[in-house]
C-alpha positions as YAML, in Angstrom:
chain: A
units: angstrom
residues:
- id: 1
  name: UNK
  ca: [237.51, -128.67, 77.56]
- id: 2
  name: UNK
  ca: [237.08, -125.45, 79.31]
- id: 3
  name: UNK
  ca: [238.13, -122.27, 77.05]
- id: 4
  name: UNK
  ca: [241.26, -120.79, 77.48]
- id: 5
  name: UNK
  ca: [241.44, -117.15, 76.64]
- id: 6
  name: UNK
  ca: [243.80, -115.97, 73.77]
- id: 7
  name: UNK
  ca: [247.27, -115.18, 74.62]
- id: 8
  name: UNK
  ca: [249.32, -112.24, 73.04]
- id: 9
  name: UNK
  ca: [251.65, -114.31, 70.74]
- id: 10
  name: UNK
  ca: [255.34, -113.93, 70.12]
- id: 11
  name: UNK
  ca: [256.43, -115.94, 67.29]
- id: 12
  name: UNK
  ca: [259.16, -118.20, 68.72]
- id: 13
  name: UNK
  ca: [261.96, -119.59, 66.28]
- id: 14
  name: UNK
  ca: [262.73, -123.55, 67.58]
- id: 15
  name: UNK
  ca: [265.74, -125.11, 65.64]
- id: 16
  name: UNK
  ca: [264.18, -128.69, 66.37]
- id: 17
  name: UNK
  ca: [266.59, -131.70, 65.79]
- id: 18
  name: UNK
  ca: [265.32, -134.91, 64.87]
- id: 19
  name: UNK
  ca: [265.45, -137.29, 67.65]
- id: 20
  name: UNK
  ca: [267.76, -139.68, 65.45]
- id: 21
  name: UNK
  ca: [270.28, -137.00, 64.95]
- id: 22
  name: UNK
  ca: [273.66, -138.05, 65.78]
- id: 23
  name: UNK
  ca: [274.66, -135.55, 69.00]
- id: 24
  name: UNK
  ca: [278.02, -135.13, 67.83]
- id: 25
  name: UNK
  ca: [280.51, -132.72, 65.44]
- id: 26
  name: UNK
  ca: [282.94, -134.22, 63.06]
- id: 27
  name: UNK
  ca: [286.02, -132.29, 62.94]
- id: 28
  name: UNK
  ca: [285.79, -128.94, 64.33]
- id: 29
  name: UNK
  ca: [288.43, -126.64, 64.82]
- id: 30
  name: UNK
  ca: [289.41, -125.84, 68.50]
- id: 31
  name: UNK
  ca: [288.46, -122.36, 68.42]
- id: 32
  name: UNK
  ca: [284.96, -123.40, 67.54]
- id: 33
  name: UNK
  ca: [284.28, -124.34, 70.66]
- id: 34
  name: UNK
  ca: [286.95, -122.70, 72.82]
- id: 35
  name: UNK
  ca: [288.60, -119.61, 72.97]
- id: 36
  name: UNK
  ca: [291.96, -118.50, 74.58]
- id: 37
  name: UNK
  ca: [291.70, -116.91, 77.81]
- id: 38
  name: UNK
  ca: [292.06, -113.24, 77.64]
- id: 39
  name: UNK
  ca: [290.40, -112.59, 74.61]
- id: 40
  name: UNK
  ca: [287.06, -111.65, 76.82]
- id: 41
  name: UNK
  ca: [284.99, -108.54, 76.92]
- id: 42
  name: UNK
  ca: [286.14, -106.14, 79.60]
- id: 43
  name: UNK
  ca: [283.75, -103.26, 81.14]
- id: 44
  name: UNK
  ca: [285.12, -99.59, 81.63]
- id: 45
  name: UNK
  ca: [283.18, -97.47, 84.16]
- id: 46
  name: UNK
  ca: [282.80, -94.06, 85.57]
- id: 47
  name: UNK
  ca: [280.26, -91.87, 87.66]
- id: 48
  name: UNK
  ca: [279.44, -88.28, 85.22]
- id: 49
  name: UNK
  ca: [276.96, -85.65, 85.08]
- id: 50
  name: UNK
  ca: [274.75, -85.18, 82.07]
- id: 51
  name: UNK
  ca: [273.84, -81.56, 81.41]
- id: 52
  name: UNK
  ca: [271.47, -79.71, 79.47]
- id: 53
  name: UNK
  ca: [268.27, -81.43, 80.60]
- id: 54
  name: UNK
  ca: [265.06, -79.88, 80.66]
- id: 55
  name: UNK
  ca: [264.23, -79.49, 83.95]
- id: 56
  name: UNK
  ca: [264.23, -83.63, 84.38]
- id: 57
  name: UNK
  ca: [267.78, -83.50, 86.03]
- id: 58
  name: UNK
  ca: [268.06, -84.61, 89.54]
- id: 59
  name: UNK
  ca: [266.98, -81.77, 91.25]
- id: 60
  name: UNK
  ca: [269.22, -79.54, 94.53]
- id: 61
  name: UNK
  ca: [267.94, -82.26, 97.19]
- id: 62
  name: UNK
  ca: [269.94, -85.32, 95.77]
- id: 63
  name: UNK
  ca: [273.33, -84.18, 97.63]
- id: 64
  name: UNK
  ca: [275.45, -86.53, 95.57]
- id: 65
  name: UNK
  ca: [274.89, -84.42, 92.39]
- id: 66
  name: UNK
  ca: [274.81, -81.74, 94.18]
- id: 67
  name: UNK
  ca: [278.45, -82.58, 95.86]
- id: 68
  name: UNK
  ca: [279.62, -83.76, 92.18]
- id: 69
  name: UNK
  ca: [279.24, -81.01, 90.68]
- id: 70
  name: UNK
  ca: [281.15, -79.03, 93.23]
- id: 71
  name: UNK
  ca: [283.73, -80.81, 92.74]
- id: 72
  name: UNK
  ca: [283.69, -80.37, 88.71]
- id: 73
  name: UNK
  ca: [283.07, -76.52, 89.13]
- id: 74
  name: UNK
  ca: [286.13, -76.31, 91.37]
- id: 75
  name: UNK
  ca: [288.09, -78.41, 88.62]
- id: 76
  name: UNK
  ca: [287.22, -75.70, 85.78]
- id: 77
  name: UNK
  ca: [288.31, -72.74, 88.08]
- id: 78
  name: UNK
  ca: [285.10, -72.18, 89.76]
- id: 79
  name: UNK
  ca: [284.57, -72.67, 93.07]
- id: 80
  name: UNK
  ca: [281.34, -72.39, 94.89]
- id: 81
  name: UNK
  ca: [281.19, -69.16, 96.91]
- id: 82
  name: UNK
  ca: [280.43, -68.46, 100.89]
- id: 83
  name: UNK
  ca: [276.60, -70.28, 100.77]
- id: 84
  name: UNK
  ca: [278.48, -73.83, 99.37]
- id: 85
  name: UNK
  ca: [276.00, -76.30, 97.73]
- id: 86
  name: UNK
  ca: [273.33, -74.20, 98.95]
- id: 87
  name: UNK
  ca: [273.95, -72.09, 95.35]
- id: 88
  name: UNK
  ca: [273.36, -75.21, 93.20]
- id: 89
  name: UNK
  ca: [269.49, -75.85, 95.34]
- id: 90
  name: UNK
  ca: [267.78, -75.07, 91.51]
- id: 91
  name: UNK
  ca: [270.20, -76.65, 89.33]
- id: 92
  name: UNK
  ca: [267.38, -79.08, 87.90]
- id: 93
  name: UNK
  ca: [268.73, -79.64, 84.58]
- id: 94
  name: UNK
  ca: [271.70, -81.94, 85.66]
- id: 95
  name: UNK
  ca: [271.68, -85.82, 86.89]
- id: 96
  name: UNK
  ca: [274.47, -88.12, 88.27]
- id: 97
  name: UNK
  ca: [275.21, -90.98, 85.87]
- id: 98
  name: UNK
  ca: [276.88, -93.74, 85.67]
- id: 99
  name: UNK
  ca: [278.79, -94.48, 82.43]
- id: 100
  name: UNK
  ca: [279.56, -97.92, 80.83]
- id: 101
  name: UNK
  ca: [281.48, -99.26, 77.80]
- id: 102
  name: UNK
  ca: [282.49, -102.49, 76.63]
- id: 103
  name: UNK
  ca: [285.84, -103.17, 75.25]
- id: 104
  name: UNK
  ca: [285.70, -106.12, 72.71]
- id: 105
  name: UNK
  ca: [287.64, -109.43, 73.03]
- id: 106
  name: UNK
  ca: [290.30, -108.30, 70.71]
- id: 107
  name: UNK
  ca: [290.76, -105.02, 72.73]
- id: 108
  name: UNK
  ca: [291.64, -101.52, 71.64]
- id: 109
  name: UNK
  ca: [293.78, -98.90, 70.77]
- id: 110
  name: UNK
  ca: [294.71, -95.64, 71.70]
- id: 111
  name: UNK
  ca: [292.31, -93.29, 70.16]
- id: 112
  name: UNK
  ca: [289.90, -95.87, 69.18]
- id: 113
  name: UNK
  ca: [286.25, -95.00, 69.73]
- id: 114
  name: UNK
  ca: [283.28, -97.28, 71.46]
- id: 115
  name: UNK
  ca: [279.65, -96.83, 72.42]
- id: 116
  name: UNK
  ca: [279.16, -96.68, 76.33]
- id: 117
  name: UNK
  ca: [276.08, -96.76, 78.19]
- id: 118
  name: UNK
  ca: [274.72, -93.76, 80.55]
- id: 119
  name: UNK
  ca: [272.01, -95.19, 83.53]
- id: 120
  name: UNK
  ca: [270.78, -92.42, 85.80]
- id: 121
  name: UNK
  ca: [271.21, -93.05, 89.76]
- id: 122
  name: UNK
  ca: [269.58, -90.62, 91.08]
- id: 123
  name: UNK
  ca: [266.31, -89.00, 91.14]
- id: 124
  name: UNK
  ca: [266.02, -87.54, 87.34]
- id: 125
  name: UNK
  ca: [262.90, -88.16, 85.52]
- id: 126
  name: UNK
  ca: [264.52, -88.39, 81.84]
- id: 127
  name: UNK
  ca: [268.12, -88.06, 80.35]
- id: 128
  name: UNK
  ca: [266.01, -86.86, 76.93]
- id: 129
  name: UNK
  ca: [268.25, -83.93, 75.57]
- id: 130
  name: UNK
  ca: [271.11, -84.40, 77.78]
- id: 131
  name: UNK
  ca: [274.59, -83.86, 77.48]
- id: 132
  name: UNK
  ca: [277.23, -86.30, 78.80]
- id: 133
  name: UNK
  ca: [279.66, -84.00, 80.79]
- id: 134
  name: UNK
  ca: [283.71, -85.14, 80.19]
- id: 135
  name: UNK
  ca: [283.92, -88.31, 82.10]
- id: 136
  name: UNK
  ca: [287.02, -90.68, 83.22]
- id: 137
  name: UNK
  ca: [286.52, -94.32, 82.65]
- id: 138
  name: UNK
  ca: [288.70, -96.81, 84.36]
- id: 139
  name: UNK
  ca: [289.19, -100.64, 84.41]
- id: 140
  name: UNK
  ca: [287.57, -103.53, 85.63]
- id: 141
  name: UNK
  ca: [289.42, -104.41, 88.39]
- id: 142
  name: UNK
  ca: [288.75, -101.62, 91.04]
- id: 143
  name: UNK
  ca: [292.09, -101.59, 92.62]
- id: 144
  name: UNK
  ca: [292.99, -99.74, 89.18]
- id: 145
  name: UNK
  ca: [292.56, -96.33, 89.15]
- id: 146
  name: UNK
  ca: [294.17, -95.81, 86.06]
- id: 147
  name: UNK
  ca: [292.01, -94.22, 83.50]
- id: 148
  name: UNK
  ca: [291.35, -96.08, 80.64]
- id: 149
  name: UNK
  ca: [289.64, -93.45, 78.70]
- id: 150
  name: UNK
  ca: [287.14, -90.42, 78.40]
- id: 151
  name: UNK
  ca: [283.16, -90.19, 77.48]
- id: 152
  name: UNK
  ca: [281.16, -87.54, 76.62]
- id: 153
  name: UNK
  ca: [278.56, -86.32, 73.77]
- id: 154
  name: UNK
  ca: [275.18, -86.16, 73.14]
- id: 155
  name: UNK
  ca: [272.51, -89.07, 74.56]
- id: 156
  name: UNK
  ca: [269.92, -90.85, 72.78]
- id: 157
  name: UNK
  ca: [267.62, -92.87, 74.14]
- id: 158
  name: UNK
  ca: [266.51, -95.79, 72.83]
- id: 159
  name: UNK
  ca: [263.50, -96.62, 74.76]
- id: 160
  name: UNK
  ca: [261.20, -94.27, 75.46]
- id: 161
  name: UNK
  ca: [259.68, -96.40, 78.51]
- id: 162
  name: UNK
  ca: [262.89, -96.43, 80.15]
- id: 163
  name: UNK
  ca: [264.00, -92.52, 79.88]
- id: 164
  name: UNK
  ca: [266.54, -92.98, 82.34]
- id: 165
  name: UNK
  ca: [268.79, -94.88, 80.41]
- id: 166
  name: UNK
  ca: [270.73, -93.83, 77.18]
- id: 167
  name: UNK
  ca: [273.60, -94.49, 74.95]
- id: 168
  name: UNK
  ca: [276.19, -92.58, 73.35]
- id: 169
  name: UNK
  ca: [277.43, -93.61, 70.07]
- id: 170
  name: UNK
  ca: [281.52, -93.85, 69.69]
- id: 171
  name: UNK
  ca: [281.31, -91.20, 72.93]
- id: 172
  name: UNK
  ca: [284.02, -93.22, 74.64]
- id: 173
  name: UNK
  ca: [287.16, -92.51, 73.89]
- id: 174
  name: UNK
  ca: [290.35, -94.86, 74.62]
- id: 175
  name: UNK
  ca: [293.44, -92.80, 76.03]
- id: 176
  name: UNK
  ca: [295.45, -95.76, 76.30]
- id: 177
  name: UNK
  ca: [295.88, -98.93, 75.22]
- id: 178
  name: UNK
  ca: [293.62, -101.81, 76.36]
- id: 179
  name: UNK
  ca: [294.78, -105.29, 75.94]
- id: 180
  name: UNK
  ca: [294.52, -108.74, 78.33]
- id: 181
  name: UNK
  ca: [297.90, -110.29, 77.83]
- id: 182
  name: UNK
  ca: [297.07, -114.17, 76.79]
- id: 183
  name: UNK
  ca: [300.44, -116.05, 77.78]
- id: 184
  name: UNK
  ca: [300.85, -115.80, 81.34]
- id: 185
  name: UNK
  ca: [304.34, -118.23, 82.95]
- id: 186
  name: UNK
  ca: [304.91, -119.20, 79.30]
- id: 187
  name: UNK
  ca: [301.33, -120.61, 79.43]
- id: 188
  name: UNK
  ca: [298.17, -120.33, 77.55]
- id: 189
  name: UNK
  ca: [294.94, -121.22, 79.06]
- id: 190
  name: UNK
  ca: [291.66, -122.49, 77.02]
- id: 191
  name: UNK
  ca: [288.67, -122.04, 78.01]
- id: 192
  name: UNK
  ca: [285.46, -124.35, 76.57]
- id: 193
  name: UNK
  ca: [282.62, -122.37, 75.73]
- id: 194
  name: UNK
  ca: [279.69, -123.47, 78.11]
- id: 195
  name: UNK
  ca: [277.96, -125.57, 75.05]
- id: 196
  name: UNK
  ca: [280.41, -127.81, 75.01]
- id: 197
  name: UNK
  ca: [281.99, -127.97, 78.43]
- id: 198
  name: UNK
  ca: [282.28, -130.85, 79.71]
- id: 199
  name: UNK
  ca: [285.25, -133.78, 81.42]
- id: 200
  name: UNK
  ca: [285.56, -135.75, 78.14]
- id: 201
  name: UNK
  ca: [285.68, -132.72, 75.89]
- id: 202
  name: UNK
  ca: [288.56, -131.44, 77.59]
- id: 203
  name: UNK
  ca: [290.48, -134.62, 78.11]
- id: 204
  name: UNK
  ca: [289.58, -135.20, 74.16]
- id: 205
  name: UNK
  ca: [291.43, -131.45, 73.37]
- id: 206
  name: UNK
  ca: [294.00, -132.23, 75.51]
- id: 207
  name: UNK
  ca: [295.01, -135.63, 73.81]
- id: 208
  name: UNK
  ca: [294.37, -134.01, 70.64]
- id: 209
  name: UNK
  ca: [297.00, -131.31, 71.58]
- id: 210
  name: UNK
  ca: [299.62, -133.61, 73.14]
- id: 211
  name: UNK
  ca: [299.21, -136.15, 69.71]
- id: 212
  name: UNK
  ca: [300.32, -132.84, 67.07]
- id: 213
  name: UNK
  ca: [302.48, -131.03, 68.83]
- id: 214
  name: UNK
  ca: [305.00, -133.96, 69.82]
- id: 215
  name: UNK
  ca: [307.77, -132.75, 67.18]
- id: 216
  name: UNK
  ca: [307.27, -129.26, 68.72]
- id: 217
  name: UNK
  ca: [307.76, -130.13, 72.44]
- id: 218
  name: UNK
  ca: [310.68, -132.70, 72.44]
- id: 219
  name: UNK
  ca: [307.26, -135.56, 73.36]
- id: 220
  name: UNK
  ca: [306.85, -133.41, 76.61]
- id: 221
  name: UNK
  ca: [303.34, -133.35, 76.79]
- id: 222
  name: UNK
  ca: [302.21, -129.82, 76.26]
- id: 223
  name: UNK
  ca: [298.47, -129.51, 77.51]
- id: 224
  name: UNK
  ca: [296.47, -130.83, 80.59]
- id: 225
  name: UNK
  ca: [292.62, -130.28, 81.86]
- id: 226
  name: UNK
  ca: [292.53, -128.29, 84.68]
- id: 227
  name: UNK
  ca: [288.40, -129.18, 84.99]
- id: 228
  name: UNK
  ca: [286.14, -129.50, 82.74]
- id: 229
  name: UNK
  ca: [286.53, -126.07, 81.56]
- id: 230
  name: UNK
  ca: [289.95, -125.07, 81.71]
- id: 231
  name: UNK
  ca: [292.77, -126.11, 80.17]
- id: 232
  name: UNK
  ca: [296.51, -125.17, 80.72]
- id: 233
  name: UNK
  ca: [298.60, -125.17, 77.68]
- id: 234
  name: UNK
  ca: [302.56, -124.98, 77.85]
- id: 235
  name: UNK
  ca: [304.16, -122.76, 75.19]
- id: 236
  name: UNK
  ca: [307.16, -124.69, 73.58]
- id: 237
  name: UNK
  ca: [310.78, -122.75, 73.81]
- id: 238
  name: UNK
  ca: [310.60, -122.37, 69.84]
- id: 239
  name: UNK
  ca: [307.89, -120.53, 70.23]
- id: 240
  name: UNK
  ca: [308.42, -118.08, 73.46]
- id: 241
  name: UNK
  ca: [309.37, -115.09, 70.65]
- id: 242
  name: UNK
  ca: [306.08, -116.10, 68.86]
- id: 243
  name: UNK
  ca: [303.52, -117.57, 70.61]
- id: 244
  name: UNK
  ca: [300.89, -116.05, 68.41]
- id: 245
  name: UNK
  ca: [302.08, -118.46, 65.94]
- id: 246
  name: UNK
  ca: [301.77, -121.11, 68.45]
- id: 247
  name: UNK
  ca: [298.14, -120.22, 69.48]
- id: 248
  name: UNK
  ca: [297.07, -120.05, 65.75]
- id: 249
  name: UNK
  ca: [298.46, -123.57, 65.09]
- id: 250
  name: UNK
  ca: [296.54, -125.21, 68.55]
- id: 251
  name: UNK
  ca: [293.39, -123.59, 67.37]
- id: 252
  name: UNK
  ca: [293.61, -124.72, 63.82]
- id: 253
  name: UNK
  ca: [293.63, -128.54, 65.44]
- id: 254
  name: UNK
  ca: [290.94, -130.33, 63.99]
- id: 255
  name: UNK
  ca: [288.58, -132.17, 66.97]
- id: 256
  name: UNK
  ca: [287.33, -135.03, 64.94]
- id: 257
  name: UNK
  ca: [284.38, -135.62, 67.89]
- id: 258
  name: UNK
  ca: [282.62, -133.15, 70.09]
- id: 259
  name: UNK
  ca: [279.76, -135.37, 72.60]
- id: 260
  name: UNK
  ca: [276.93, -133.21, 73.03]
- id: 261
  name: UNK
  ca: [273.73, -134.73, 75.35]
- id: 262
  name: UNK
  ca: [270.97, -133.80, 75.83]
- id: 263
  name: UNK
  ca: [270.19, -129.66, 76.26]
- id: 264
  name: UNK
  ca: [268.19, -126.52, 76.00]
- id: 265
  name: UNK
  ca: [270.07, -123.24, 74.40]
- id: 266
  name: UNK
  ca: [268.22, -120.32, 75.37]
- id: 267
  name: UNK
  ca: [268.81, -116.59, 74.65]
- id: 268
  name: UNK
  ca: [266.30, -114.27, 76.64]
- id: 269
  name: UNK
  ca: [267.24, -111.40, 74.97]
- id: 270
  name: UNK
  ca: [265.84, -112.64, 71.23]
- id: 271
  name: UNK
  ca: [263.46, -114.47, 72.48]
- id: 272
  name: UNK
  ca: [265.12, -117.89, 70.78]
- id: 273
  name: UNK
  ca: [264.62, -121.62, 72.11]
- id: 274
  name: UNK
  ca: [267.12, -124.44, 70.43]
- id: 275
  name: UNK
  ca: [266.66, -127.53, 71.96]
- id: 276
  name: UNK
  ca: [267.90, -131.54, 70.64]
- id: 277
  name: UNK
  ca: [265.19, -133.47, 69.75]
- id: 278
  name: UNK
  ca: [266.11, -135.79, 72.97]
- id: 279
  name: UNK
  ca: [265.54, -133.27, 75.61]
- id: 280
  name: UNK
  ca: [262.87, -135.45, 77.97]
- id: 281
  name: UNK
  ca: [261.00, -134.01, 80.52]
- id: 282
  name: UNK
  ca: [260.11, -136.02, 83.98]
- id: 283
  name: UNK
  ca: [256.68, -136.64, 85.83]
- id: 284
  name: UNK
  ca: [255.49, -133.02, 86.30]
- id: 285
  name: UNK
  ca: [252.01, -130.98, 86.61]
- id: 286
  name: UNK
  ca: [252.61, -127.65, 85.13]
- id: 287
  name: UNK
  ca: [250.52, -125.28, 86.19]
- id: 288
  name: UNK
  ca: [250.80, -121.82, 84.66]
- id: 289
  name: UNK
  ca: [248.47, -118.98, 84.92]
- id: 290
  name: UNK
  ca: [245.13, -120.23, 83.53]
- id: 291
  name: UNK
  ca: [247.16, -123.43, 82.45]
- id: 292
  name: UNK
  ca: [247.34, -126.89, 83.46]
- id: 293
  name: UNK
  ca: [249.45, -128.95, 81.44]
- id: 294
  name: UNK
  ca: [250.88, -132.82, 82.59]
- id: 295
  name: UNK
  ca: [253.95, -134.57, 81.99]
- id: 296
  name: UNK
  ca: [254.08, -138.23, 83.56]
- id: 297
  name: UNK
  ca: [255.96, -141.91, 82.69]
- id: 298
  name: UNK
  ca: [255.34, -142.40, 78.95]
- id: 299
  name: UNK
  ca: [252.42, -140.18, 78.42]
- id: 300
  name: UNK
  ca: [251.94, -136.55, 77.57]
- id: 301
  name: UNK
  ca: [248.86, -134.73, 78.56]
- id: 302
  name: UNK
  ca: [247.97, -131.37, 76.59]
- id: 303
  name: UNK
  ca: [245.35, -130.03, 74.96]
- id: 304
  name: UNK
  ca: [243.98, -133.55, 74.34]
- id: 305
  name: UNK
  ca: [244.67, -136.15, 77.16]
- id: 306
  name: UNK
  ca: [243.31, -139.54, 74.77]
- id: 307
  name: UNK
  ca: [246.77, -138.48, 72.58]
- id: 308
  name: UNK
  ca: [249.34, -140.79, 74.27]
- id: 309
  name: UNK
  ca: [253.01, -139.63, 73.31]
- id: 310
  name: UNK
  ca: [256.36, -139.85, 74.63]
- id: 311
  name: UNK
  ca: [257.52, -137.14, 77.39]
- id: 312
  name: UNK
  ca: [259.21, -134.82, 75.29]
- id: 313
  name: UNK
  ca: [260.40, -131.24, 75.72]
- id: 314
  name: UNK
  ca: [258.77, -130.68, 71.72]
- id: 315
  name: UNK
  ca: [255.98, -131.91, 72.52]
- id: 316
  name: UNK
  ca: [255.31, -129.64, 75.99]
- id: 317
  name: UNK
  ca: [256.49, -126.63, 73.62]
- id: 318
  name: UNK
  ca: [254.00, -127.67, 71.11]
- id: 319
  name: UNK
  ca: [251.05, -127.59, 73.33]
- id: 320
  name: UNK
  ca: [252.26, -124.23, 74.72]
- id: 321
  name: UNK
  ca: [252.19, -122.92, 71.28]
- id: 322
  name: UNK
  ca: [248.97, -124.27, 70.34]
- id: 323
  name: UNK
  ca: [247.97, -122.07, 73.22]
- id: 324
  name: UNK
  ca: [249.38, -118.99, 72.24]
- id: 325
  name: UNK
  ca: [251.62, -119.15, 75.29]
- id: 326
  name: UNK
  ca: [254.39, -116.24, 74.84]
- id: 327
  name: UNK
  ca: [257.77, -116.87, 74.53]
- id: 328
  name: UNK
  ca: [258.96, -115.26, 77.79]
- id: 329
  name: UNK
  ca: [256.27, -117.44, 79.45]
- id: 330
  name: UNK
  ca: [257.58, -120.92, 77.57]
- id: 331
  name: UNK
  ca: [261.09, -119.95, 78.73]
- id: 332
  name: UNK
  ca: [260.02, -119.29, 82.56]
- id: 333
  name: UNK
  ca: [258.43, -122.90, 82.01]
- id: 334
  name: UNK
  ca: [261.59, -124.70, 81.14]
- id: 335
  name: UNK
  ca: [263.72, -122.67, 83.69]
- id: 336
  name: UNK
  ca: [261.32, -123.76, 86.14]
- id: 337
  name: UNK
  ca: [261.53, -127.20, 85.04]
- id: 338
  name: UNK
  ca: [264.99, -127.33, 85.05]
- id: 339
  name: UNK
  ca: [265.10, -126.16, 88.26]
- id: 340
  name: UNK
  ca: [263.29, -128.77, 90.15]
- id: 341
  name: UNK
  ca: [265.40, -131.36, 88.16]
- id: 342
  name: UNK
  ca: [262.62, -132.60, 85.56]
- id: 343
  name: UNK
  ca: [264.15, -131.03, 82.60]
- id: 344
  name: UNK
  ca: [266.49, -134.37, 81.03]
- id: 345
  name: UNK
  ca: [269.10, -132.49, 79.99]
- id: 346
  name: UNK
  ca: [271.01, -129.46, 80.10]
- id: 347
  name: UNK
  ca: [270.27, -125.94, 79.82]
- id: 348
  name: UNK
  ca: [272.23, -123.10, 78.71]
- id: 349
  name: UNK
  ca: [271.20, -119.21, 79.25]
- id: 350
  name: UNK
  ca: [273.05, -117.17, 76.71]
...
């Protein structure tokens, strides 16, 4: 065997279920594996200027600063004189932004204070020592223009490779409000959470909520799949005053069987790879780098081709390891395994 050369190793966590394992859940509660729609993250978002760099800013030739902070010195009672943006030409300690925040599932309140984000658009060299200038958030949906609520503060960036970006801690401030309404034409809509979506799973919940709530809705059935995502939920007349009650009984119902096949979890972001223990993989040649790895019928090929095996995804990630592969690299494997249909089973990016 030729010799391979060492690769920088990232220690991968694999939860690895035993082929045998039963690929089901005895009674879960709905909102284990579905949640009601509405209760989603929502994005607020706003253009701002951060101040106080140190000569990093965007510099007098990027006009949109330049045209921004007209505006913002007209708003404060001073406009520019005769010469126009022409006055602003050395104003290198100031860089367009745009400014993020995330409002949790549950939503927010008035007054309540969240992180946001600050990414530089222009042509600064470093938000380091900045100041977020008073900025206007608004909503998601960009017919909107309502605004949602106001950042500013000091930034601190996390990354020293990637100056440009920052984050200000509880520097966005709500100044109203911010709630999804979750009964919409005395309806609730679930929504499966992508591990577990699938036709029978929803048919399954919606027999499940039809079978408990029968007393409740006169034996009108209540719920029915819209695919195998969505489901539509009808909110009894009993409870149209309450229908928080309502929701908190449906997603206390206990789903005595969730089917799970075959299928690959992956999250990018830690670097994690959970896979079943039946996850096959089809006739392939993997070629990777300074890799060649095969996959074919009934036999494995890795590091040693007289080990016969079956075609497993475990066994592929094994030999990877055994050759310090990193984990970015294992999961570009997979995704490109998946995509030209040889991965057996279903994968998930979180």
């Amino acid at each position: 065997m030729m010799n391979l050369p060492r690769f920088a190793f990232l220690v991968c966590f694999s939860l690895i279920l035993a082929s045998g394992a039963p690929a089901s859940l005895a009674a879960v509660p709905l909102k284990t594996i579905c949640r009601v729609k509405g209760q989603e993250d929502n994005s607020l978002h706003g253009l701002g200027l951060v101040v106080g760099l140190r000569g990093t800013g965007d510099g007098g030739s990027f006009l949109p600063t330049i045209r921004s902070m007209s505006v913002a010195l007209e708003m404060m009672g001073t406009p520019l004189g005769k010469n126009g943006p022409a006055e602003l030409k050395d104003a290198k300690n100031v860089a367009l932004v745009l400014v993020t925040a995330t409002v949790p599932p549950a939503g927010a309140r008035q007054g309540d204070r969240i992180d946001c984000q600050v990414h530089s658009v222009g042509a600064c060299k470093s938000l380091a020592g900045g100041t977020l200038f008073l900025t206007p958030l608004v909503g998601p949906d960009p017919r909107d223009r309502r605004v949602y609520a106001l950042a500013e503060g000091p930034i601190t960036i996390d990354n020293p490779e990637t100056p440009t970006v920052g984050r200000i801690s509880g520097g966005c401030r709500l100044e109203s409000d911010f709630f999804n309404p979750f009964v919409k034409d005395g309806r609730i809509t679930l929504v499966i959470e992508p591990p577990y979506a699938d036709f029978q799973v929803a048919q399954d919940i919606v027999e499940l909520i039809n079978s408990h709530m029968t007393v409740q809705s006169g034996g009108v059935p209540l719920a029915r799949a819209i695919n195998q995502v969505t489901i539509e939920v009808l909110v009894p007349r009993q409870y149209a005053d309450d229908p928080v009650l309502f929701v908190s009984q449906i997603m206390e119902l206990p789903l005595m069987e969730v089917p799970l096949g075959p299928r690959v979890v992956i999250n990018e972001r830690a670097g994690s790879i959970v896979m079943s223990g039946d996850v096959e993989v089809g006739p392939v040649v993997i070629t990777h780098k300074n890799m060649v790895i095969q996959a074919g019928g009934a036999q494995f090929v890795g590091l040693d081709s007289s080990q016969t095996q079956t075609t497993k995804l475990k066994t592929l990630i094994d030999a990877l390891n055994a050759l310090n592969t990193p984990t970015q690299d294992v999961i570009q494997i997979i995704k490109s395994l998946e995509k030209n249909g040889k991965l057996r089973g279903r994968l998930i990016i979180e």
